[in-house]
C-alpha positions as CSV (number, residue, x, y, z in Angstrom):
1,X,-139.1,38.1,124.2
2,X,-139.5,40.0,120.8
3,X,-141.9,38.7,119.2
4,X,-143.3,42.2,117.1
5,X,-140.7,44.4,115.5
6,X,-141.2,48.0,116.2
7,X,-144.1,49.1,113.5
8,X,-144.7,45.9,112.3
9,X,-148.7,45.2,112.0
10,X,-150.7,43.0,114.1
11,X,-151.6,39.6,113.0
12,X,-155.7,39.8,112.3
13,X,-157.5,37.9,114.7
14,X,-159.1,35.5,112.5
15,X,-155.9,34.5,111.1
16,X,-154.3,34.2,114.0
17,X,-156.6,31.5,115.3
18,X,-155.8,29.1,112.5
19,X,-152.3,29.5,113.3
20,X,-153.1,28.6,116.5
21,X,-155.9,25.6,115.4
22,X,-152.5,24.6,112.9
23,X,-149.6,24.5,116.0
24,X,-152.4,22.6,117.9
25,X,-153.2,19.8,114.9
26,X,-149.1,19.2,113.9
27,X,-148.1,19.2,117.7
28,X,-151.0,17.2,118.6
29,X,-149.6,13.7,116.9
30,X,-148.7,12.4,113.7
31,X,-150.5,14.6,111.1
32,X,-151.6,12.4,107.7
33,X,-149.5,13.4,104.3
34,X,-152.9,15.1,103.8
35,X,-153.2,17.5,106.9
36,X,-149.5,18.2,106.2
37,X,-149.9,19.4,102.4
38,X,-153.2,21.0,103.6
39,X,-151.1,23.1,106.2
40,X,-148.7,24.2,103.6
41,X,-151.4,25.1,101.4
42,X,-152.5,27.2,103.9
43,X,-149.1,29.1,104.7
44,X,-148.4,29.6,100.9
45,X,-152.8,30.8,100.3
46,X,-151.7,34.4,101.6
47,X,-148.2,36.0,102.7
48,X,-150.6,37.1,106.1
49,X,-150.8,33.1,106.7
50,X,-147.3,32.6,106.5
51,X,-146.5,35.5,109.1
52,X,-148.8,34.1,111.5
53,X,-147.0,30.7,111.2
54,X,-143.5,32.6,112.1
55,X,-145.1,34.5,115.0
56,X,-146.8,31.0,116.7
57,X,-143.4,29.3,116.2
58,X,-142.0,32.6,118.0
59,X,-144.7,32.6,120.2
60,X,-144.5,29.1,120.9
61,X,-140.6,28.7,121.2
62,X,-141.0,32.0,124.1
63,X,-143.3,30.2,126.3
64,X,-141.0,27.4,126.4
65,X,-138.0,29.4,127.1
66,X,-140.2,31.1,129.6
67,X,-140.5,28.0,131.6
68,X,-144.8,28.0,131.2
69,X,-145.4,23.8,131.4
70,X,-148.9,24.5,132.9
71,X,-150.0,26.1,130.0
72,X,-148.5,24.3,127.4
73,X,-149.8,21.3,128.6
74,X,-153.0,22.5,128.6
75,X,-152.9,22.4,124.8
76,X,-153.0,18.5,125.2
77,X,-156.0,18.7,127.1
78,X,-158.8,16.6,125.2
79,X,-161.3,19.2,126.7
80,X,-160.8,21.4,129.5
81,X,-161.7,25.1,130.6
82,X,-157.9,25.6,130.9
83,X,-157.1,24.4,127.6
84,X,-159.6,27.0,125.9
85,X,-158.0,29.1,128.3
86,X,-154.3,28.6,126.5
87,X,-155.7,29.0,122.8
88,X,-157.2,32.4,123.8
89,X,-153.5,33.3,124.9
90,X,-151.7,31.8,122.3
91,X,-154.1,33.5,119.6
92,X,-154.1,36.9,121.6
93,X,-149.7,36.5,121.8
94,X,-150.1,36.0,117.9
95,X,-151.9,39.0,117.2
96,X,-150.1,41.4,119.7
97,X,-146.6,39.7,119.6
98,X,-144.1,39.5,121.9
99,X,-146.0,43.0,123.6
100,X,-149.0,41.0,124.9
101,X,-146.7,39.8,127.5
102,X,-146.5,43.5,129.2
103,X,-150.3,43.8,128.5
104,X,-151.4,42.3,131.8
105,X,-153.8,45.0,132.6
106,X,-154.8,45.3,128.7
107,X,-158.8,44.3,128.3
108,X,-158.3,41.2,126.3
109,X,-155.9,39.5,128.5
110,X,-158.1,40.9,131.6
111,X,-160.5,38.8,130.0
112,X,-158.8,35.8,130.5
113,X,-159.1,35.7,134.1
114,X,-162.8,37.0,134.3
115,X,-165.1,35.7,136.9
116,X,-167.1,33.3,134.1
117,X,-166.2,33.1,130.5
118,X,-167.0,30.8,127.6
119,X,-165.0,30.1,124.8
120,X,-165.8,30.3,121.0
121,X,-168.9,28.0,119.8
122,X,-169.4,27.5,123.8
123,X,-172.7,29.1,125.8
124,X,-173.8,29.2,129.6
125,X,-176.1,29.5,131.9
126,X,-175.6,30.7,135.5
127,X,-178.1,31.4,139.1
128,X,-176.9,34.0,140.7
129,X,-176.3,34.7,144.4
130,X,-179.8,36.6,144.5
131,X,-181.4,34.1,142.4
132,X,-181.3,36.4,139.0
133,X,-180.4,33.8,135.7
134,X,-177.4,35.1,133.7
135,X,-177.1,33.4,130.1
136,X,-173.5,34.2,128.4
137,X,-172.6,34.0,124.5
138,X,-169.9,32.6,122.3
139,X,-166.8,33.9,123.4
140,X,-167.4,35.9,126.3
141,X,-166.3,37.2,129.4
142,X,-167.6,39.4,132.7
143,X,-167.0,39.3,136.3
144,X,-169.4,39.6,138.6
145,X,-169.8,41.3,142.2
146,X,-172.2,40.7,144.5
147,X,-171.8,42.4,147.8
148,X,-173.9,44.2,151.1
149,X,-173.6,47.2,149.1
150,X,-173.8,46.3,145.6
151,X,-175.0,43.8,142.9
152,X,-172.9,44.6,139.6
153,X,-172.6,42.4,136.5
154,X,-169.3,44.5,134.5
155,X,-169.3,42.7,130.7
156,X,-166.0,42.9,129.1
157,X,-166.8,40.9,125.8
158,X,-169.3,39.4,124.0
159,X,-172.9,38.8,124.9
160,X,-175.3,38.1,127.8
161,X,-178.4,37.7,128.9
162,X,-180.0,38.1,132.6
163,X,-183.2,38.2,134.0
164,X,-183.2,39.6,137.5
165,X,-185.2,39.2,140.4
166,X,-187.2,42.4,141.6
167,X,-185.5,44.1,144.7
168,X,-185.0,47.3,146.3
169,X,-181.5,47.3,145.3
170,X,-180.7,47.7,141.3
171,X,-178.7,45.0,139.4
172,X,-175.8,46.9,137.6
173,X,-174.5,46.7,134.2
174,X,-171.6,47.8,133.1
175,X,-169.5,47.7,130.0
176,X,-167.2,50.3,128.6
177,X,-169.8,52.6,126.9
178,X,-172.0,53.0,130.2
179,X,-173.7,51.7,133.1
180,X,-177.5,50.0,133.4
181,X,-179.1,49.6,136.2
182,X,-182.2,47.0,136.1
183,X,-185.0,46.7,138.4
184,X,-186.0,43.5,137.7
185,X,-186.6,42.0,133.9
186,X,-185.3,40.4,131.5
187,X,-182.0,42.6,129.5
188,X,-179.3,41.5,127.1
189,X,-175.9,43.6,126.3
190,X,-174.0,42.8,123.3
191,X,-170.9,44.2,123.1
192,X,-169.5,45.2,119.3
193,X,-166.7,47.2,117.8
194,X,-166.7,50.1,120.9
195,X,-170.6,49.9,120.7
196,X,-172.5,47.9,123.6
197,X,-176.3,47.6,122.4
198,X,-178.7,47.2,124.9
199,X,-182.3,45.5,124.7
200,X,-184.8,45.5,127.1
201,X,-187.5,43.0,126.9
202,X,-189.0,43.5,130.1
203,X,-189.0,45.7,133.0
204,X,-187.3,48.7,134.0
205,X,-184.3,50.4,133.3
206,X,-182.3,53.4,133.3
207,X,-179.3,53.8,131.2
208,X,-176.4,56.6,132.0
209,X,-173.8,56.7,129.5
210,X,-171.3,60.1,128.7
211,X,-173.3,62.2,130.6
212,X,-176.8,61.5,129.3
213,X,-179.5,59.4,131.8
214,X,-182.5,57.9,129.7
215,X,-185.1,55.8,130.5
216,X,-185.1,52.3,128.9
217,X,-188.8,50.8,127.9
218,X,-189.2,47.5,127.4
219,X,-189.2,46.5,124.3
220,X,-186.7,49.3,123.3
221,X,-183.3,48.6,122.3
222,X,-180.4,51.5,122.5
223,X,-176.6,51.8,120.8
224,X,-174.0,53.1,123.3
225,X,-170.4,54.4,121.8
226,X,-167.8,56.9,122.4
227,X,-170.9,60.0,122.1
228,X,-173.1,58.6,124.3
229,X,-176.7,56.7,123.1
230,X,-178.6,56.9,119.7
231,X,-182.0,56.7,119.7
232,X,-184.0,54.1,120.6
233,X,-184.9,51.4,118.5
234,X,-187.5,48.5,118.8
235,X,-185.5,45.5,120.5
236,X,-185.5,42.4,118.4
237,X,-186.4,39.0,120.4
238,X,-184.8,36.9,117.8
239,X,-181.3,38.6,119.0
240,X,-181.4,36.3,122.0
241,X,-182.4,33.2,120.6
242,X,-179.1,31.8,121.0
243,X,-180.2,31.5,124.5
244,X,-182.0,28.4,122.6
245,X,-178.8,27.3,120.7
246,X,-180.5,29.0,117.3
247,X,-180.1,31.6,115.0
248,X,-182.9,33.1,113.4
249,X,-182.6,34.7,110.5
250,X,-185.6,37.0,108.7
251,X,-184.6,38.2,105.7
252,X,-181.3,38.9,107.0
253,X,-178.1,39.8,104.5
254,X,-175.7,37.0,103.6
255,X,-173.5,39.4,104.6
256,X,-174.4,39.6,108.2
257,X,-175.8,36.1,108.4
258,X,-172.4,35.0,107.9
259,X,-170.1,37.8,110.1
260,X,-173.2,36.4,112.6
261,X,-172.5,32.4,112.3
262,X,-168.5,33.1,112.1
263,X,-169.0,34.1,116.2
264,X,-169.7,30.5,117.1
265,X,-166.7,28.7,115.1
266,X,-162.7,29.5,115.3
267,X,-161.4,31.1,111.9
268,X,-162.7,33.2,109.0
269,X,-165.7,32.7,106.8
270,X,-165.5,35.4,103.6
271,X,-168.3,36.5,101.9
272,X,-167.7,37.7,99.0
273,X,-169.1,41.3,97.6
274,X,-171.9,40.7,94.9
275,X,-173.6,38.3,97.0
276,X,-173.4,40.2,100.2
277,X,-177.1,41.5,99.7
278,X,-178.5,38.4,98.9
279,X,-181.3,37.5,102.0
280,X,-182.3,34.5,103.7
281,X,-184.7,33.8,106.4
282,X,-185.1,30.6,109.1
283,X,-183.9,28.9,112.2
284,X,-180.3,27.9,112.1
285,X,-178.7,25.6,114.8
286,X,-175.5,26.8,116.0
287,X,-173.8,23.6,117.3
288,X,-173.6,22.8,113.8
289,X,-172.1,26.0,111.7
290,X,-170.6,23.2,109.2
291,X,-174.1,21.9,108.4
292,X,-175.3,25.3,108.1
293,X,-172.8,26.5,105.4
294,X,-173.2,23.0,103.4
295,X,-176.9,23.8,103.2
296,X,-176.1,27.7,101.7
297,X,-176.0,26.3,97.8
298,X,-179.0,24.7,98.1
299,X,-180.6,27.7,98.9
300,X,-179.3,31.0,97.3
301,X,-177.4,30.7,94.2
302,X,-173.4,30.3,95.9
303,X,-170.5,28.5,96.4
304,X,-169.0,27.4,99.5
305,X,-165.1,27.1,99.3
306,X,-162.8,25.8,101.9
307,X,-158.8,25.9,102.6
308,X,-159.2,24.7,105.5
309,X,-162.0,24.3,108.1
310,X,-161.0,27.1,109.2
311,X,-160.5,29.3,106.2
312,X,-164.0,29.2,104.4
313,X,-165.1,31.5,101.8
314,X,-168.6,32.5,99.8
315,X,-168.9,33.2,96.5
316,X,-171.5,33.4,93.6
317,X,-172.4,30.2,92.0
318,X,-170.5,30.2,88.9
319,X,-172.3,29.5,85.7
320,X,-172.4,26.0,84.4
C-alpha cells in the first residue's frame, strides 16, 4: 500500500490528528450542513489540511483493502482503550504514510503495544508488583518488567511519575537518553524532543547516561540528550502537579503555557509571535483545556480564534 511518494514530506502530527478527529466525525453518522461546511473550511484553511485529508482517505481505503475489521470497528467505539488505540494508528499511518506499515519495530508504533499507556487528555495511576505507585501523563507509554533479577520501568513517551518502595534491589529507569536507578523516593521523567528531564524530589539516585555516572540529589533536576547530562538544575514541584489534574503556571510564557496545555487535547493551538512573551500565573484544570482558553481574553490582552476545535489559534487583541 503506497500511501507516501518517495520524498514527499510527512504529514505534521498536529494536523494529522484533525484529519483523523475529521474521518472519525463524517463516518461516525450524519454530520449537520454545519460540521460539513466546517470540514471544508478546514481542508481549503491550508494546502497541508487538504493533504492530510487525501492521505486518511488513502489510509483509510488501505486498511479496508487490508482486511483490518477489528480495528476499524474500534473507531465506533463510544469509549474504549482499543478505540484510542486505532486513532493513535490511524494518526501515526497519516504522518508516515503508507511506510508506517513496515515500521513494526519503529518507537512510535512500539508504543502502541506498551505494557500501560494513556491516550491524549487521559492520566493514570498504577501499584506495582512491589508496592511502588507509578502515575503516567497525557499521551504516554512504557512497559514494565518486574522479575527475580530485576525491577525496570523503560519509558518510551511522555511522562511519569513513581514513588518507590525502599529495597535492596534498585528500581530502573530507562528511556532513550540513559538509565536511573532509584533507591526508593519519589522521581518523575519527562520525555521531550530527544531530551528525557529527570527530577528528583526525594531520595536517592544515580543517573548513567553516555558514559557519565552522577549522583542525583533530591531536589535536583537534570537534562539528558544525545551528549550526555547538563548540569543540574533545581527540580520544580509544580512540574508534577498534573498528578492532581492541574497546571500551575508562575509567571510562565504564553508561549509555553500553551505548547504545555496543547498536551492534554487532540490538534494544534498557535500562538502567535508578539504575544509569545506575554506571562501569566495560576492553577489551571486540565479536564477542561476549552474553559481554560475561553478564560485567556479576560486576562491578558488576546484573541482566541477557532477553525475548528481542533485548529485553535492566539493572537493579540486587536484594537477597537
Amino acid at each position: 500500500m503506497a500511501l507516501r511518494k518517495p520524498g514527499e514530506q510527512r504529514i505534521a502530527p498536529a494536523i494529522a490528528a484533525q484529519a483523523v478527529q475529521w474521518l472519525v466525525e463524517l463516518q461516525g453518522g450524519t454530520p449537520s450542513r454545519q460540521r460539513q461546511d466546517a470540514w471544508q473550511r478546514w481542508r481549503a484553511a491550508d494546502p497541508e489540511h487538504e493533504r492530510a485529508w487525501q492521505r486518511i482517505e488513502s489510509v483509510n481505503q488501505g486498511l479496508r483493502g487490508l482486511n483490518t475489521p477489528s480495528a476499524l470497528a474500534a473507531l465506533d467505539a463510544p469509549s474504549s482503550r482499543s478505540r484510542r488505540d486505532a486513532l493513535k494508528l490511524l494518526t501515526l499511518l497519516v504522518i508516515a504514510g503508507g511506510g508506517a506499515l513496515a515500521m513494526r519495530d519503529s518507537e512510535p508504533l512500539l508504543a502502541l503495544r506498551a505494557d500501560q499507556s494513556t491516550a491524549v487528555g487521559e492520566r493514570r495511576n498504577l501499584t506495582l508488583a512491589d508496592g511502588s505507585t507509578l502515575s503516567l501523563n497525557t499521551d504516554s507509554a512504557l512497559d514494565i518488567r518486574f522479575d527475580a533479577r530485576q525491577r525496570l520501568l523503560h519509558l518510551r513517551q511522555g511522562e511519569m511519575l513513581v514513588e518507590a518502595v525502599d529495597e535492596a534491589r534498585p528500581l530502573r529507569v530507562e528511556t532513550p537518553q540513559g538509565l536511573i536507578l532509584l533507591h526508593g523516593g519519589r522521581l518523575a521523567v519527562r520525555l521531550q524532543e530527544r531530551r528525557s528531564q529527570v527530577s528528583l524530589f526525594t531520595g536517592d539516585a544515580q543517573v548513567f547516561s553516555h558514559g557519565q555516572r552522577l549522583a542525583l540529589q533530591p531536589g535536583q533536576r537534570l537534562n539528558l540528550d544525545a551528549r550526555g547530562s547538563g548540569a543540574a538544575q533545581v527540580a520544580d514541584e509544580n512540574s508534577v502537579a498534573w498528578i492532581n489534574g492541574m497546571l500551575v503556571a508562575s509567571a510562565m510564557r504564553l508561549g509555553d503555557f500553551l505548547a504545555e496545555l496543547g498536551r492534554y487535547r487532540h490538534g494544534r493551538i498557535g500562538c502567535d509571535p508578539a504575544i509569545a512573551d506575554l506571562r501569566l500565573s495560576g492553577t489551571y484544570p486540565l479536564d477542561h483545556t476549552d474553559s481554560i482558553l475561553a478564560m485567556l481574553p479576560r486576562t491578558l490582552p488576546v484573541e482566541v480564534r477557532s477553525v475548528t476545535r481542533y485548529w485553535i489559534s492566539v493572537h493579540p487583541r486587536a484594537a477597537s
